[in-house]
Steps between C-alpha positions, in 0.01 A plus 500: 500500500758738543561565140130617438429853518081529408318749366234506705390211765187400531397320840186324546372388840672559824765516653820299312631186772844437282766722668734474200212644312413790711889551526529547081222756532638696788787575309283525120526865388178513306264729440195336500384215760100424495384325774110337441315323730167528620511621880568859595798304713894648338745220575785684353791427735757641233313834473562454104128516394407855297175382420237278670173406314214338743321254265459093472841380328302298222301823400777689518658288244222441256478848484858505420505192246355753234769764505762239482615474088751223457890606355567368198795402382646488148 
């Protein structure tokens, strides 16, 4: 993991249980971190999350699906 430098990170749920995890994005320097879960409850121990969207993960994503266009590659 400690090659990876994201874009953005997008976290569903709660709070993350692998410390190696939560260790690589401690020390990510991105911009953008969405956390979406569906409780008013912010389990962001890293203090990384800019944005935080209250909503059912499944809706969130088949809302998502739709704006999602596939790279293609010549």
């Amino acid at each position: 993991l400690s090659h990876l430098e994201p874009d953005c990170i997008l976290h569903f749920g709660d709070r993350l249980i692998s410390k190696p995890l939560q260790t690589w994005l401690s020390k990510s320097s991105t911009s953008t971190y969405l956390m979406v879960a569906d409780h008013p409850v912010c389990y962001d121990t890293s203090h990384k999350a800019t944005h935080r969207i209250m909503t059912d993960p499944h809706v969130f994503c088949q809302q998502l699906l739709p704006l999602i266009h596939p790279r293609v590659s010549w």
